[in-house]
MIDOSE-1310 file (N, C-alpha, C; in nm, 2 decimals, decimal comma, always signed):
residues 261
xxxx	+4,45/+18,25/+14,84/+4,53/+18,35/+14,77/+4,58/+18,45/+14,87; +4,68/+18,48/+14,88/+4,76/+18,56/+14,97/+4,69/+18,67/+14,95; +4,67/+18,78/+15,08/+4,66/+18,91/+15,04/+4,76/+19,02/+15,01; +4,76/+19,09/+14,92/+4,83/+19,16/+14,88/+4,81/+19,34/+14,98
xxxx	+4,73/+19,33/+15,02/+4,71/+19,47/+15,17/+4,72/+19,44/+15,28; +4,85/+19,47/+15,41/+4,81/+19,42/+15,52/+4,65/+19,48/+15,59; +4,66/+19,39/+15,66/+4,50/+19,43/+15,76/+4,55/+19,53/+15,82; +4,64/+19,56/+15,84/+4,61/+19,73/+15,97/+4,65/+19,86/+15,89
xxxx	+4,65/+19,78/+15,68/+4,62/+19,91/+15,66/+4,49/+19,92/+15,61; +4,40/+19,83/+15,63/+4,25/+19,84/+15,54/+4,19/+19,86/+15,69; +4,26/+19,84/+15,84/+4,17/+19,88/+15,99/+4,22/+20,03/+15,93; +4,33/+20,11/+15,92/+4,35/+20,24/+15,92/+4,29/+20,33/+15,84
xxxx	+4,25/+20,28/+15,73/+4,17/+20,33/+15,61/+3,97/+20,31/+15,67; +4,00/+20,17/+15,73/+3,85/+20,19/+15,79/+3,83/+20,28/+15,90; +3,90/+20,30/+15,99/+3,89/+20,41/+16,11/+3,95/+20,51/+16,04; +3,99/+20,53/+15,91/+4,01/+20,70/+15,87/+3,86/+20,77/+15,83
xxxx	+3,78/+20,66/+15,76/+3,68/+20,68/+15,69/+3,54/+20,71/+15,81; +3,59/+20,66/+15,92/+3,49/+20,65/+16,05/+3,51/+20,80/+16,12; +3,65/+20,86/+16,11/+3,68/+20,97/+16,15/+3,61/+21,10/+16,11; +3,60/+21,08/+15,95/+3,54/+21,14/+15,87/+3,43/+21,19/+15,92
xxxx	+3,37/+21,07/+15,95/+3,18/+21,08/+15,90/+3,17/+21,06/+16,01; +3,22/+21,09/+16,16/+3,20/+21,16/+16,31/+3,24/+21,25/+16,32; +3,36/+21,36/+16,22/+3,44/+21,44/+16,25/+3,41/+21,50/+16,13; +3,30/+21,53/+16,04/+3,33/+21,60/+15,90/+3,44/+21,71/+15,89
xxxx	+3,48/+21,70/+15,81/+3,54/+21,86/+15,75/+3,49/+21,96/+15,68; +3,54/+22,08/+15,69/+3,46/+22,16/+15,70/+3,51/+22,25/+15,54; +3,45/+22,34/+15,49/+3,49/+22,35/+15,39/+3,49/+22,51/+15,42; +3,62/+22,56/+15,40/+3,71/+22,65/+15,43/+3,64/+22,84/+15,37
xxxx	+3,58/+22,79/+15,27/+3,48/+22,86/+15,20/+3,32/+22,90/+15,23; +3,26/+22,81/+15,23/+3,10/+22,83/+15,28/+3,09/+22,74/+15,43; +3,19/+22,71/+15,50/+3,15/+22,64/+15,60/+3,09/+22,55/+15,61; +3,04/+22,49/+15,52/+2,98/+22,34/+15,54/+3,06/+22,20/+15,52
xxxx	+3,01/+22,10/+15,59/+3,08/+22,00/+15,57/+3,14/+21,94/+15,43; +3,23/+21,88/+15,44/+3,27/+21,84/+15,26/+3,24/+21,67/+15,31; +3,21/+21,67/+15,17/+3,20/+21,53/+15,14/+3,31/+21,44/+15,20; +3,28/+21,32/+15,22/+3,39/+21,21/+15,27/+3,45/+21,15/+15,21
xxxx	+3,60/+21,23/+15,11/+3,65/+21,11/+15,03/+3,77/+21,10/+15,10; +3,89/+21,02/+15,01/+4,01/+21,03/+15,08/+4,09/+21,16/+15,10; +4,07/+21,23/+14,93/+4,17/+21,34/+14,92/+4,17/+21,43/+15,05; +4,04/+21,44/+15,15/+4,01/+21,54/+15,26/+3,99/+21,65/+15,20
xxxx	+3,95/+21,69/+15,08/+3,95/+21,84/+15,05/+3,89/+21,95/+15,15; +4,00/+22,06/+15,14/+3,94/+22,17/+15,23/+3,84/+22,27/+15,14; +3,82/+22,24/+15,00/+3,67/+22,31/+14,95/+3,60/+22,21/+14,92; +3,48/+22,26/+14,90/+3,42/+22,13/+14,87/+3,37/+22,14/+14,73
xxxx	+3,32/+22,07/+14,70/+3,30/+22,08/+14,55/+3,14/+22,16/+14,49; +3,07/+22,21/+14,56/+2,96/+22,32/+14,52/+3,09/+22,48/+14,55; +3,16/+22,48/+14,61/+3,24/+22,61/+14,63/+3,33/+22,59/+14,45; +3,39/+22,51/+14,44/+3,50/+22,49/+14,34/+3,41/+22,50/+14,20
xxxx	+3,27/+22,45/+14,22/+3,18/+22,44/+14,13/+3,12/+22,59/+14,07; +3,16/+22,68/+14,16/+3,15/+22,83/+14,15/+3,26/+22,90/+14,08; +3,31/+22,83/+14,05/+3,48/+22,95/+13,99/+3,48/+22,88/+13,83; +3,47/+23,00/+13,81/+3,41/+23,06/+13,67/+3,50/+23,05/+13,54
xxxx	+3,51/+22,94/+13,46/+3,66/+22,91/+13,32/+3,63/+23,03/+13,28; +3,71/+23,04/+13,19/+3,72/+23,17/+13,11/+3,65/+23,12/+12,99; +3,56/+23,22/+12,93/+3,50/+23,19/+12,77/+3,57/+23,19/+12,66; +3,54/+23,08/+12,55/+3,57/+23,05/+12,40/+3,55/+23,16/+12,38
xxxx	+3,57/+23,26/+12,24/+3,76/+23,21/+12,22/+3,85/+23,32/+12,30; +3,97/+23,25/+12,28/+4,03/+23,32/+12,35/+4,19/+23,33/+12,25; +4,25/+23,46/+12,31/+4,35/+23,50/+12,21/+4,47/+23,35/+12,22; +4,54/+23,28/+12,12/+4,61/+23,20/+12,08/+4,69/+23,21/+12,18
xxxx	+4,78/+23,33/+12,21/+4,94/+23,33/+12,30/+4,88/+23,38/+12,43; +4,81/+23,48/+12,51/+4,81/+23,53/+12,58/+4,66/+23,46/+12,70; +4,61/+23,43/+12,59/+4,48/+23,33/+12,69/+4,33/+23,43/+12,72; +4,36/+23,54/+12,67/+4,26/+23,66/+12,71/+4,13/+23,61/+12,62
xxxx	+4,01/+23,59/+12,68/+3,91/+23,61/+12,61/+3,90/+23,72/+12,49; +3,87/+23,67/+12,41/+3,89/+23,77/+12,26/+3,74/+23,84/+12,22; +3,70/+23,97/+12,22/+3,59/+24,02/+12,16/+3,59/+24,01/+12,02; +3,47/+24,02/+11,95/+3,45/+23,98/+11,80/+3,53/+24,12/+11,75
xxxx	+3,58/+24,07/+11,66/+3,70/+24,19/+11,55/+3,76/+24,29/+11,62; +3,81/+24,23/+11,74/+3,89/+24,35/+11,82/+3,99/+24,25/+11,83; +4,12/+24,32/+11,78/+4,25/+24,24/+11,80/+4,29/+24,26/+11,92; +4,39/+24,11/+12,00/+4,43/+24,16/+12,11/+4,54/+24,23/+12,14
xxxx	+4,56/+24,32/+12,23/+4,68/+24,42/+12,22/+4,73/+24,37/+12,39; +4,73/+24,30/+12,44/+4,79/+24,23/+12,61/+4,90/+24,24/+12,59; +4,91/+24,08/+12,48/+5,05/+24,01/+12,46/+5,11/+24,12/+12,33; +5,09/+24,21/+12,32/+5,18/+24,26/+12,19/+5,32/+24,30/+12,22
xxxx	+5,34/+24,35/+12,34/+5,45/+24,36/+12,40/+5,52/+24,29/+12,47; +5,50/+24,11/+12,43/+5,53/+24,01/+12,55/+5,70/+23,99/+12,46; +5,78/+23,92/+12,53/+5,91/+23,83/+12,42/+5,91/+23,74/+12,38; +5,93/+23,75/+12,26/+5,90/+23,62/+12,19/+5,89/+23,49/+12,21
xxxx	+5,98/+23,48/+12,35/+6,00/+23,34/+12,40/+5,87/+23,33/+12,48; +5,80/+23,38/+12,50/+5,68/+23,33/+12,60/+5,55/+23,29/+12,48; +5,55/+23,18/+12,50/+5,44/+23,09/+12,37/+5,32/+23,13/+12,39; +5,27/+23,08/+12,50/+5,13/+23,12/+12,57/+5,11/+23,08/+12,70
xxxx	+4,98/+23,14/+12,73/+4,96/+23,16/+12,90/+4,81/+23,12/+12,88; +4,79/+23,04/+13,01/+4,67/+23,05/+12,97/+4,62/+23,02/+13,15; +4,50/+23,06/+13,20/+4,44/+23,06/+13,28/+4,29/+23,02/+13,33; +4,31/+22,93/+13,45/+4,20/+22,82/+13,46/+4,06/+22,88/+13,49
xxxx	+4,03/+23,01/+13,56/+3,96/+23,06/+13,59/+3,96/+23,20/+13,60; +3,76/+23,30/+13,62/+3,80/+23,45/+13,66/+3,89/+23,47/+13,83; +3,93/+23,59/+13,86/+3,95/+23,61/+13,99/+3,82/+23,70/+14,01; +3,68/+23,60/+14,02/+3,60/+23,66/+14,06/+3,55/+23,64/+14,23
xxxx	+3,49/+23,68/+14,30/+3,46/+23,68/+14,45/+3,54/+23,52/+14,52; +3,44/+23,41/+14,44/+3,47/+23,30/+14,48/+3,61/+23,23/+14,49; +3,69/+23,29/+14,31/+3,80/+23,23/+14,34/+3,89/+23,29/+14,41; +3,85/+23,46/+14,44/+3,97/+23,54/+14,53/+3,93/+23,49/+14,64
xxxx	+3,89/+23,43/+14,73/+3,85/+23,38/+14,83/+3,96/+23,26/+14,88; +3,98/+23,22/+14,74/+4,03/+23,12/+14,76/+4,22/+23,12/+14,76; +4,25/+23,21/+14,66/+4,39/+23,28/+14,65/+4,39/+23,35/+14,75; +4,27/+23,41/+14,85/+4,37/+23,52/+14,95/+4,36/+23,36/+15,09
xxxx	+4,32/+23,27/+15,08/+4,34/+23,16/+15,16/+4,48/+23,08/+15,16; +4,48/+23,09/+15,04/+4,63/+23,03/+15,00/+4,75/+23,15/+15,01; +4,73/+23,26/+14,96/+4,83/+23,34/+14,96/+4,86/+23,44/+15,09; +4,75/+23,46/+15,16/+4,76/+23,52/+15,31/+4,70/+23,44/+15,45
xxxx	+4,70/+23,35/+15,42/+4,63/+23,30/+15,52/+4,66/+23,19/+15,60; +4,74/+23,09/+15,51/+4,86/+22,99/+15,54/+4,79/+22,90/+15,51; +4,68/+22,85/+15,43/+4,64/+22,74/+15,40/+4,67/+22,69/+15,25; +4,79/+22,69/+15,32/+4,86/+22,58/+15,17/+4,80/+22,48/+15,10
xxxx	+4,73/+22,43/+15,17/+4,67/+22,27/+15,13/+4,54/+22,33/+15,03; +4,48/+22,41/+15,03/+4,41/+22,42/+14,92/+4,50/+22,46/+14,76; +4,61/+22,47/+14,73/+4,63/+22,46/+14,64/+4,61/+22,32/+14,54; +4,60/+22,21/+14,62/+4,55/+22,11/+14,57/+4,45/+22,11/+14,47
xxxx	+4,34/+22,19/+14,53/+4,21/+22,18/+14,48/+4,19/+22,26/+14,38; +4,29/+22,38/+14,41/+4,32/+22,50/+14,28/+4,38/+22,42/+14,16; +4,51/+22,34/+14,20/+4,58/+22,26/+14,11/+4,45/+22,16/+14,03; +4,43/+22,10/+14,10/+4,31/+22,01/+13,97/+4,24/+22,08/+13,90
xxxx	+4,23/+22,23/+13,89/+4,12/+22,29/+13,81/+4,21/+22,35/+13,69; +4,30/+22,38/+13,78/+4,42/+22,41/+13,62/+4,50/+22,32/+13,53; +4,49/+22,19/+13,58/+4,54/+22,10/+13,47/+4,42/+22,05/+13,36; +4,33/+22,13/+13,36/+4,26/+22,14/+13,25/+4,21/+22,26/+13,18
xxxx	+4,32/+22,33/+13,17/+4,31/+22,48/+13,14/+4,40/+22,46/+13,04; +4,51/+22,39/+13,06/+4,62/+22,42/+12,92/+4,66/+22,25/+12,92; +4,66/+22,20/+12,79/+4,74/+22,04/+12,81/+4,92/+22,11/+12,81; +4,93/+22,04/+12,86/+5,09/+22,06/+12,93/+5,13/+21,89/+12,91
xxxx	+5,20/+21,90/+12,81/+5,31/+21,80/+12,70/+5,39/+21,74/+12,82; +5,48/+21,59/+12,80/+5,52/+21,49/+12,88/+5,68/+21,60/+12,83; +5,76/+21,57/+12,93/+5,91/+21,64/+12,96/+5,91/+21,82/+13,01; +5,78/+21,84/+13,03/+5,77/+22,00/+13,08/+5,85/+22,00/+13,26
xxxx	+5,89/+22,11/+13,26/+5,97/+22,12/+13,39/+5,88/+22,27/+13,45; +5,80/+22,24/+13,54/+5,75/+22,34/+13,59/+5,83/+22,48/+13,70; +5,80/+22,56/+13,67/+5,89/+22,68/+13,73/+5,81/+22,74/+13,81; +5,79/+22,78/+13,93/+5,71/+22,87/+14,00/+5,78/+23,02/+13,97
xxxx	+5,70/+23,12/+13,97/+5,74/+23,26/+14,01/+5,76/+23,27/+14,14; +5,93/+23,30/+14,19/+5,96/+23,32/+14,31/+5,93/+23,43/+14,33; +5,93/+23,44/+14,48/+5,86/+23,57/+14,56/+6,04/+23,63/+14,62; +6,01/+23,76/+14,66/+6,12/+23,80/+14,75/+6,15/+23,76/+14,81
xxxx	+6,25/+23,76/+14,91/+6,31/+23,67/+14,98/+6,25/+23,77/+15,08; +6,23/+23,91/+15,12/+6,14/+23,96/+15,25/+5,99/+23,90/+15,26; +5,94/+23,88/+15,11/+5,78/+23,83/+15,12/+5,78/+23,68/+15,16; +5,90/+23,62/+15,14/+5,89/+23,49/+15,13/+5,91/+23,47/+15,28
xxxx	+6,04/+23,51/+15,41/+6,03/+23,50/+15,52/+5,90/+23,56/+15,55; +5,82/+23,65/+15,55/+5,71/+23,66/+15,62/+5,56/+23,57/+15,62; +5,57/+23,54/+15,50/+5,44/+23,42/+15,44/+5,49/+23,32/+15,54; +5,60/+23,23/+15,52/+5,65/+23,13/+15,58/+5,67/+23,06/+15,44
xxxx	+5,63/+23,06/+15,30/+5,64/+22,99/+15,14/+5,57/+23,08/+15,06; +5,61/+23,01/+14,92/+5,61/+23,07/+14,81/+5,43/+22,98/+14,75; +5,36/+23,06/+14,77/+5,20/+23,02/+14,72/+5,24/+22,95/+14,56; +5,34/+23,02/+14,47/+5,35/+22,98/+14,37/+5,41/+22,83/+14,36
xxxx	+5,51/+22,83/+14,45/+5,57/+22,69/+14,46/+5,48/+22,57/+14,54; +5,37/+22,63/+14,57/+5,30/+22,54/+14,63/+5,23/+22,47/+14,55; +5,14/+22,58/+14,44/+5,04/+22,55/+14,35/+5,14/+22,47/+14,28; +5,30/+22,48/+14,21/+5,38/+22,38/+14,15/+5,37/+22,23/+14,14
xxxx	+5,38/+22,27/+14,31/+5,43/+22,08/+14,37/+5,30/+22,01/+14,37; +5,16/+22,12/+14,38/+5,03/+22,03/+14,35/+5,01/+21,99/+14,23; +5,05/+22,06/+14,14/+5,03/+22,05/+13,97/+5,15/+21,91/+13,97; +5,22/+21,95/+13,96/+5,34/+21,85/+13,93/+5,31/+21,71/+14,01
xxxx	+5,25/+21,71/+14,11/+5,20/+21,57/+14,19/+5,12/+21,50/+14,08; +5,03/+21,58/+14,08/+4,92/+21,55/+13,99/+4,92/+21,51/+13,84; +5,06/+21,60/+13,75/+5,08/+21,52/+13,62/+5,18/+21,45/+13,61; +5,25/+21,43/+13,74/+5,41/+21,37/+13,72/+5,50/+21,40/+13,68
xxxx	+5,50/+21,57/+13,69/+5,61/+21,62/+13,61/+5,69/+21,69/+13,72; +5,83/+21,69/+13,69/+5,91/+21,78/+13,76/+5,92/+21,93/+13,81; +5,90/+21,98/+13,91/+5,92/+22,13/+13,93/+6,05/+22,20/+13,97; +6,09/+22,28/+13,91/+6,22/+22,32/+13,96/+6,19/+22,46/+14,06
xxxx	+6,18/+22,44/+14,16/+6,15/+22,57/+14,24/+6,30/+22,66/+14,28; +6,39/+22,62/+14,24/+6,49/+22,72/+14,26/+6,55/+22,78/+14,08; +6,50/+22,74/+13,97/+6,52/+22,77/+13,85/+6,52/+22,89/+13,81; +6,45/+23,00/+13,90/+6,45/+23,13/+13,88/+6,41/+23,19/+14,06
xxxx	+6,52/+23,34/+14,09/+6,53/+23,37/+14,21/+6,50/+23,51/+14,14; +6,47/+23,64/+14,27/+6,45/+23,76/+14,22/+6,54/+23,85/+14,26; +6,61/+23,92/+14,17/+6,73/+24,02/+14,19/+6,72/+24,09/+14,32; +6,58/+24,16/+14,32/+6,58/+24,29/+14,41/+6,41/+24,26/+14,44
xxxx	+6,40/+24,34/+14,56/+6,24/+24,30/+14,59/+6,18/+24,42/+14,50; +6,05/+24,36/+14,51/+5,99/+24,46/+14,43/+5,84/+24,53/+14,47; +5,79/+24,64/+14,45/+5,67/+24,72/+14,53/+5,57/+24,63/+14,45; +5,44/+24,61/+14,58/+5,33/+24,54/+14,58/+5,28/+24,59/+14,44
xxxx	+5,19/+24,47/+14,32/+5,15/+24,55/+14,17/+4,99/+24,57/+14,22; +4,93/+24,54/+14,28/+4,78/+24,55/+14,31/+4,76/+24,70/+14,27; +4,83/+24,81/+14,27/+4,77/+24,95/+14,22/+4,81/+24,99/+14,12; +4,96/+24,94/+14,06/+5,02/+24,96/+13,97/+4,91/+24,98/+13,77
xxxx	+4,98/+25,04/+13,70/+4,90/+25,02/+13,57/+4,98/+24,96/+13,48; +4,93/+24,91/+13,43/+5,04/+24,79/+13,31/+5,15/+24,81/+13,30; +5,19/+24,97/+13,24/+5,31/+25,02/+13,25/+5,35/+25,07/+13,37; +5,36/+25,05/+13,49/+5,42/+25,07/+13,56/+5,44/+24,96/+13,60
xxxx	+5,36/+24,79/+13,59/+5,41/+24,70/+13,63/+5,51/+24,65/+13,55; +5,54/+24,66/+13,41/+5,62/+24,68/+13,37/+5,77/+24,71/+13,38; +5,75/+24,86/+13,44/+5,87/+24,93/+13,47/+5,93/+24,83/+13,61; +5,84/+24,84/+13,72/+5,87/+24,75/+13,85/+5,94/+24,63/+13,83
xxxx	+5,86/+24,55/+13,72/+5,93/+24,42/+13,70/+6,10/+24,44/+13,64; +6,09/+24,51/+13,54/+6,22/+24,52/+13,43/+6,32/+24,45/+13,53; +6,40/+24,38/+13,46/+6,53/+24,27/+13,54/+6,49/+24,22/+13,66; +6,43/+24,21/+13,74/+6,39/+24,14/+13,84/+6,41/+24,03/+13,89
xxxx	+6,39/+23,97/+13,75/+6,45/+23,76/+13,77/+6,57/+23,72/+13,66; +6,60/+23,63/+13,76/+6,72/+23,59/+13,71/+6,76/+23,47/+13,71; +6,80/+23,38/+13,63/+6,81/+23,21/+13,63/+6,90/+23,13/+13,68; +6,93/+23,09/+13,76/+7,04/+23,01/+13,82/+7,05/+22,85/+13,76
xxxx	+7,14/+22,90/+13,69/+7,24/+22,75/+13,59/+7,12/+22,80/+13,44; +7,19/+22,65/+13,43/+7,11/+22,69/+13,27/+6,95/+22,65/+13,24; +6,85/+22,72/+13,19/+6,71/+22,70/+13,21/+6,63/+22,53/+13,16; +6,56/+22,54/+13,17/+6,46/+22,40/+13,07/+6,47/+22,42/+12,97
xxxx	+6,49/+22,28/+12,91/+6,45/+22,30/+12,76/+6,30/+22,34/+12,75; +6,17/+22,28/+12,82/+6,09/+22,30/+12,82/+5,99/+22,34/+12,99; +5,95/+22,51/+12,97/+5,94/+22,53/+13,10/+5,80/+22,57/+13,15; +5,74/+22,53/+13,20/+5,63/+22,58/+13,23/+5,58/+22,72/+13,37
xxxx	+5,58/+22,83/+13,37/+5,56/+22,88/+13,45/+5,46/+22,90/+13,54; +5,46/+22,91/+13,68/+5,33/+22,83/+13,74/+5,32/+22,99/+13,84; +5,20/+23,05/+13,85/+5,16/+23,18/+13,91/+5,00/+23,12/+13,94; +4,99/+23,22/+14,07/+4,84/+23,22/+14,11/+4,75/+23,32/+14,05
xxxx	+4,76/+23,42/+14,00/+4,70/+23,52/+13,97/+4,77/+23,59/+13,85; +4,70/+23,58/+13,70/+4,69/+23,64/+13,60/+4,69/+23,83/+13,62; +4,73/+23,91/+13,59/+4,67/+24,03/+13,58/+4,71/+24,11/+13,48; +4,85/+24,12/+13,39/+4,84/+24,18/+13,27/+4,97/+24,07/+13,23
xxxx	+5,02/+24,01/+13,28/+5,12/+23,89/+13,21/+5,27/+23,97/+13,21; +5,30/+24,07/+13,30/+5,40/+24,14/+13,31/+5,52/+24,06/+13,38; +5,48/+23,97/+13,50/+5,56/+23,89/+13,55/+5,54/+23,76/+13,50; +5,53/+23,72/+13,40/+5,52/+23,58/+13,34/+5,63/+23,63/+13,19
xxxx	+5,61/+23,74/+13,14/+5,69/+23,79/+13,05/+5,82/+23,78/+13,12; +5,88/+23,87/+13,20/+5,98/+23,91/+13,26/+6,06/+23,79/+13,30; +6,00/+23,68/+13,34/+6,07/+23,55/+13,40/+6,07/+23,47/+13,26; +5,99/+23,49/+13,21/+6,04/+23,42/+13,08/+6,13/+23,48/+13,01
xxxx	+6,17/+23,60/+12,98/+6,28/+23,68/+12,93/+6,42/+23,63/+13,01; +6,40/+23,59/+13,14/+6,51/+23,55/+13,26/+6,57/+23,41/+13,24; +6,46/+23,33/+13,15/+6,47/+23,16/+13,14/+6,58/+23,17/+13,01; +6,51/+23,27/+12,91/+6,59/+23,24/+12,76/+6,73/+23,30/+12,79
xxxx	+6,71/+23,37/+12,85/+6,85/+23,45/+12,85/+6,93/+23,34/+12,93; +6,94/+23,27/+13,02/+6,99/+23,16/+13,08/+7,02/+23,05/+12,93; +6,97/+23,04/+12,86/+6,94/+22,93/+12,74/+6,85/+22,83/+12,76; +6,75/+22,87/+12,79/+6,64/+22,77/+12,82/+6,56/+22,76/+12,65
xxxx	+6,44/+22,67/+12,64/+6,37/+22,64/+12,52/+6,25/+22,74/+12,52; +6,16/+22,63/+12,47/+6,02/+22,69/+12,51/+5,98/+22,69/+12,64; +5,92/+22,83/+12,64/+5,81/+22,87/+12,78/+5,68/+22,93/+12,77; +5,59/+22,90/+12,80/+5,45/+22,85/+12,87/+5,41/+22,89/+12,98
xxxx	+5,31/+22,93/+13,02/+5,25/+22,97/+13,16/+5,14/+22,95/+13,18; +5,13/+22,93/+13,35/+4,98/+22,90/+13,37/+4,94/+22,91/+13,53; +4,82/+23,00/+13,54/+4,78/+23,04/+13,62/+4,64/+22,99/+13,67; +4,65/+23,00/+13,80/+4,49/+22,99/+13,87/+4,37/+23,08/+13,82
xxxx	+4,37/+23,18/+13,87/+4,29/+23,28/+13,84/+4,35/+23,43/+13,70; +4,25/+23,46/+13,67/+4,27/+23,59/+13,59/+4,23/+23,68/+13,64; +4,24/+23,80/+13,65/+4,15/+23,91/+13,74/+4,11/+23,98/+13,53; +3,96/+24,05/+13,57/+3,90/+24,05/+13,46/+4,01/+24,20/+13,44
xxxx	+4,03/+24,22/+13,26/+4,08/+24,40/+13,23/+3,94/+24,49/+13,25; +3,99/+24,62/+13,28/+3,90/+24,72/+13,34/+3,79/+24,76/+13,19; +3,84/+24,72/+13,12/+3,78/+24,83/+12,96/+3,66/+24,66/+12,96; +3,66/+24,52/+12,97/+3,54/+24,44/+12,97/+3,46/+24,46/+13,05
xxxx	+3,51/+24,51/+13,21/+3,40/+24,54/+13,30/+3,35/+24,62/+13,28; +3,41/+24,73/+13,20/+3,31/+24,87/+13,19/+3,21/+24,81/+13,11; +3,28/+24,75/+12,98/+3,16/+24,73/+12,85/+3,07/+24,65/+12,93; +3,07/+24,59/+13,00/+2,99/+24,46/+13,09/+2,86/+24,53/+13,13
xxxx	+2,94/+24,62/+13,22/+2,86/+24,76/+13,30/+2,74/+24,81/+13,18; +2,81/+24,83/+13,08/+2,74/+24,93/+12,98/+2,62/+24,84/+12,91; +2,64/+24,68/+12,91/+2,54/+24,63/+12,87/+2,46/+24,57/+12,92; +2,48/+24,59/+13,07/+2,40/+24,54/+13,19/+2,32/+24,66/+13,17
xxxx	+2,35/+24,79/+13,22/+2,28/+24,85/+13,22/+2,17/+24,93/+13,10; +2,23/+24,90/+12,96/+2,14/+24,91/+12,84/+2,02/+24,79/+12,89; +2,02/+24,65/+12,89/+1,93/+24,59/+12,93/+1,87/+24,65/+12,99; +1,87/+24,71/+13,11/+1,81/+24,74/+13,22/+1,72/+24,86/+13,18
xxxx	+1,77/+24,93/+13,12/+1,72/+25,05/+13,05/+1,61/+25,02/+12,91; +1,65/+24,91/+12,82/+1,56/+24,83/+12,78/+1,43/+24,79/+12,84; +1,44/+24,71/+12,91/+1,32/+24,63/+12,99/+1,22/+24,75/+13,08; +1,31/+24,86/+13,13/+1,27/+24,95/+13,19/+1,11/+25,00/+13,09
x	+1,19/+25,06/+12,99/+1,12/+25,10/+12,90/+0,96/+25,02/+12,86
């Protein structure tokens, strides 16, 4: 029976595999070697095994873990055209570790391993056209890429769906939101993005970092107004709201005060 693999690609695959397991790689996170498969991952999987889903239930459109009989008030001011968001993980220690790798650091290639954790965060339907949030064109020459369009083309490898990375550009640059408060990210964002040609029927927006859904609104305001369909988003990480860390705080330390007693 004829073979269907040449030999010097099962010698290349055998001396890749030799390379490996004389040359381990190293995992970008806790420094230890990673396992020897093909994908090469630069985390290894006790680091990935660390980043934290978000808990049942969670609000229907906006993705936010829901406390018992407290309505969510996130998404109340989102536009109607943004369906839901939802997010694969906390941005707790582990996984900011891994977004400030990808987003400052130039290791692109972990978005791979970010991407497989988020295609099980939201089922994302066959004909979706994925959209990155573009960066400024000053943030974008300094990085060398757009973290968002990276995590895209991993997602999109991975379910075979199309990314359109030029589908939305940003009007004007805009001040860093890391201090900002809802409403002021808000204000910062207002018109910001803007659609070039006419949008997806079906779009999925692709961000590394959740923080109040102010730039996932705004670009989806940018898609419909173009005449796009439905839009969807989905992110890596979530950074937790300040009012659950306090209550967190407040029942950590009742415990504590508890047991004390």
């Amino acid at each position: 029976m004829p073979r269907s693999t040449p030999l010097w690609s099962d010698a290349g695959a055998l001396l890749s595999r030799l390379e490996r397991w004389l040359l381990p790689g190293e995992c970008l996170l806790c420094r230890r070697a990673v396992e020897a498969v093909p994908t090469d991952p630069l985390i290894c999987s006790p680091c990935r095994n660390r980043w934290s889903p978000l808990p049942e239930p969670q609000c229907r459109r906006c993705g936010q873990p829901e406390t018992p009989d407290v309505a969510c008030r996130l998404c109340v001011g989102w536009p109607a055209g943004l369906e839901g968001v939802r997010s694969a993980v906390w941005l707790d220690s582990p996984a900011r570790d891994a977004v400030h790798l990808l987003k400052y650091s130039g290791w692109w290639r972990v978005a791979d391993a970010m991407a497989e954790t988020m295609r099980r965060a939201l089922p994302i339907p066959p004909g979706t056209t994925l959209v990155p949030i573009p960066l400024g064109a000053t943030r974008q020459r300094s990085r060398g890429y757009n973290q968002s369009a990276v995590l895209a083309e991993s997602l999109g490898r991975l379910l075979r769906l199309p990314v359109a990375s030029a589908a939305l550009s940003r009007r004007r640059e805009t001040t860093t939101q890391t201090a900002l408060t809802p409403e002021e990210r808000r204000a910062n964002l207002a018109g910001a993005f803007v659609a070039n040609g006419r949008a997806p029927g079906r779009a999925l927006l692709v961000d590394d970092v959740f923080t109040t859904g102010a730039t996932l609104a705004e670009a989806a305001a940018a898609l419909h107004a173009a005449g796009g369909g439905t839009v969807s988003g989905i992110t890596f990480a979530r950074a937790a709201r300040p009012l659950a860390e306090a209550a967190a705080g407040l029942v950590q330390r009742s415990t504590l005060m508890w047991r004390r007693a």
